[in-house]
Every structure is written in C-alpha cells, then in structure tokens.
C-alpha positions as YAML, in Angstrom:
chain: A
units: angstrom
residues:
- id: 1
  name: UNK
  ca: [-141.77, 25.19, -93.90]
- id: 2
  name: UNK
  ca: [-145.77, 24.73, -94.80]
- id: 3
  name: UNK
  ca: [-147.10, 26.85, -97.71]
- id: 4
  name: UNK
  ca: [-149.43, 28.88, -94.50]
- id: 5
  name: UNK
  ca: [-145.86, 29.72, -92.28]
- id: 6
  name: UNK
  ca: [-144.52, 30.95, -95.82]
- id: 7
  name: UNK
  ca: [-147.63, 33.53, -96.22]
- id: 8
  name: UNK
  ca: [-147.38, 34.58, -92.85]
- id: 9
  name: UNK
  ca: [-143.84, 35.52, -93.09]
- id: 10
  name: UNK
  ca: [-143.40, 36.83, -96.35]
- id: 11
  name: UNK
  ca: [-143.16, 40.62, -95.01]
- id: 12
  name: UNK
  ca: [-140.65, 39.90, -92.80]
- id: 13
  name: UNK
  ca: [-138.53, 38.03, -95.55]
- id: 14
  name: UNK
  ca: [-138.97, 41.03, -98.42]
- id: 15
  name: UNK
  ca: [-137.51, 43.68, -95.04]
- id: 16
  name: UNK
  ca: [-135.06, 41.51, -94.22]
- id: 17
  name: UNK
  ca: [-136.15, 40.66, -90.71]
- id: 18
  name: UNK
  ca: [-136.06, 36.94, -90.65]
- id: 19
  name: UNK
  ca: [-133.88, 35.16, -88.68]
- id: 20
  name: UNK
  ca: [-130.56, 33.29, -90.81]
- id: 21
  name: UNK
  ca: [-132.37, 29.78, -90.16]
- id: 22
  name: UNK
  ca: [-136.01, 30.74, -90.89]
- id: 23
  name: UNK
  ca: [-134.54, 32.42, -93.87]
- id: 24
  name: UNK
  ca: [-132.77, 29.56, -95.19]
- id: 25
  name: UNK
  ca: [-136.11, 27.57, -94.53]
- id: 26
  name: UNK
  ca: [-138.05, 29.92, -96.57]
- id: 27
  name: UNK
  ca: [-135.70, 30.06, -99.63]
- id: 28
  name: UNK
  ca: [-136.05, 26.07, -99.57]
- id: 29
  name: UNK
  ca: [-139.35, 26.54, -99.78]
- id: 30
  name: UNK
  ca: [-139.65, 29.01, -102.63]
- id: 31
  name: UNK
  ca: [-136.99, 26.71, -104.77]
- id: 32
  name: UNK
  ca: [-139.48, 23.57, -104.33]
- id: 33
  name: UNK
  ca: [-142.88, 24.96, -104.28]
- id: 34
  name: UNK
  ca: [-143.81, 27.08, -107.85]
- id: 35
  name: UNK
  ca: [-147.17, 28.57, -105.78]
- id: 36
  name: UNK
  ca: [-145.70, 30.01, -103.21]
- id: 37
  name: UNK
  ca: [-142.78, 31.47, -105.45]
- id: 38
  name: UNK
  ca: [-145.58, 33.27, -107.63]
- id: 39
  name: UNK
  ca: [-146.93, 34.71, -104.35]
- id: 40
  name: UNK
  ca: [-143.39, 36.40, -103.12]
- id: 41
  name: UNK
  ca: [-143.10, 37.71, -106.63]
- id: 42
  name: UNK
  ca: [-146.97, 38.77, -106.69]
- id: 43
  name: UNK
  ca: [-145.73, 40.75, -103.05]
- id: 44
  name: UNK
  ca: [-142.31, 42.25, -105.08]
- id: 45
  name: UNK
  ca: [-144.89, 43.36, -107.57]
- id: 46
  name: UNK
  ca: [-147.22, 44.68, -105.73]
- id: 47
  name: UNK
  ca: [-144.58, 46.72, -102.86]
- id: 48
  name: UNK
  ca: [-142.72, 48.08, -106.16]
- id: 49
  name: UNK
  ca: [-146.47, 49.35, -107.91]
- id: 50
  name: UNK
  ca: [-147.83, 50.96, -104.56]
- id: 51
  name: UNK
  ca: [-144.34, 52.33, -103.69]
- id: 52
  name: UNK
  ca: [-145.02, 54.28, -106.70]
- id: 53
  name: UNK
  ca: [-147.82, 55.69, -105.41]
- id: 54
  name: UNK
  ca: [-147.64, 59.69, -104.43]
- id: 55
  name: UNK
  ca: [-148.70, 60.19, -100.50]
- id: 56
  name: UNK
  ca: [-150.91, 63.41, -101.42]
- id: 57
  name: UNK
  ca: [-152.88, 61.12, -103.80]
- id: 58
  name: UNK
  ca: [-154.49, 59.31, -101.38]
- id: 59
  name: UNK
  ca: [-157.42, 61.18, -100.23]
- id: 60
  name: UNK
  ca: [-158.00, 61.15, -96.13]
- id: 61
  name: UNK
  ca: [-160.47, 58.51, -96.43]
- id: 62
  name: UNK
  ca: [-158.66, 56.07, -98.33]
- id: 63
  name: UNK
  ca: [-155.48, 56.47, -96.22]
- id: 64
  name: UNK
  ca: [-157.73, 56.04, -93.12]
- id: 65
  name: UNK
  ca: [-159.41, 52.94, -94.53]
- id: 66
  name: UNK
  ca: [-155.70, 51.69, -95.31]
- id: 67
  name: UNK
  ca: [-153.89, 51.75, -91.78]
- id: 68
  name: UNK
  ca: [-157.20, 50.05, -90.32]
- id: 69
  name: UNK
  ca: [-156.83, 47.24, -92.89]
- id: 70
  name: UNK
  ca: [-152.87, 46.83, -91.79]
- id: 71
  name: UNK
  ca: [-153.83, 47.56, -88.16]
- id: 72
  name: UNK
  ca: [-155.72, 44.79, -88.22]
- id: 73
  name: UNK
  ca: [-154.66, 42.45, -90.56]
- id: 74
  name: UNK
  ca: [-152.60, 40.21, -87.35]
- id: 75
  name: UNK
  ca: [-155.58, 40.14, -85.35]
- id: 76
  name: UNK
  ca: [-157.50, 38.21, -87.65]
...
C-alpha cells in the first residue's frame, strides 16, 4: 500500500469498513511507515476532539459550510 491509497482510506479503516485484505495491507503499512502512523493518530485525535463538540453549537452557517466541505471532499 502507497502512503496516497493509505490517506484515501483512512475513514474507512477508523469505521471499520475495509475489507480483511485491504485491512491487513493498511496495518503493514502503518507498522513500517512512522508518517503515515502520525496521520491515523492525527485522524483518532481529531474524530475524538470534534466528537466532543455539542450539535446546537454550531451555528447554521458553520454546519452548512461543513456538509459542503464533506460533500465534496471525493469529487476533488
């Protein structure tokens, strides 16, 4: 697995939607590459700080401005 098929797949490896092989590939990966295992930790980080986050903080704007961005993020 290249450093760029990590990135793109680290979502799908924190939920637990990769398949047995690609995860297997991936944890290879993290074990021989010290970059790319401060990025999934940066993403653990990050998922556990926003989760924190109350819903009714977020005013309208910023929550609109925030599903556009993840909307789309894939199409770039």
């Amino acid at each position: 697995m290249t450093c760029k098929e990590l990135v793109e797949l680290v979502t799908d490896y924190l939920d637990g939607a990769l398949p047995p092989r690609d995860v297997a590939r991936f944890e290879e990966h993290i074990v021989t590459c010290p970059p790319c295992h401060t990025h999934l930790e940066q993403m653990r980080q990050t998922i556990d700080v926003v989760g924190r986050i109350p819903e009714e903080s977020l005013s309208p704007d910023a929550e609109h401005e925030l599903l556009e961005a993840f909307r789309n993020w894939k199409r770039r």
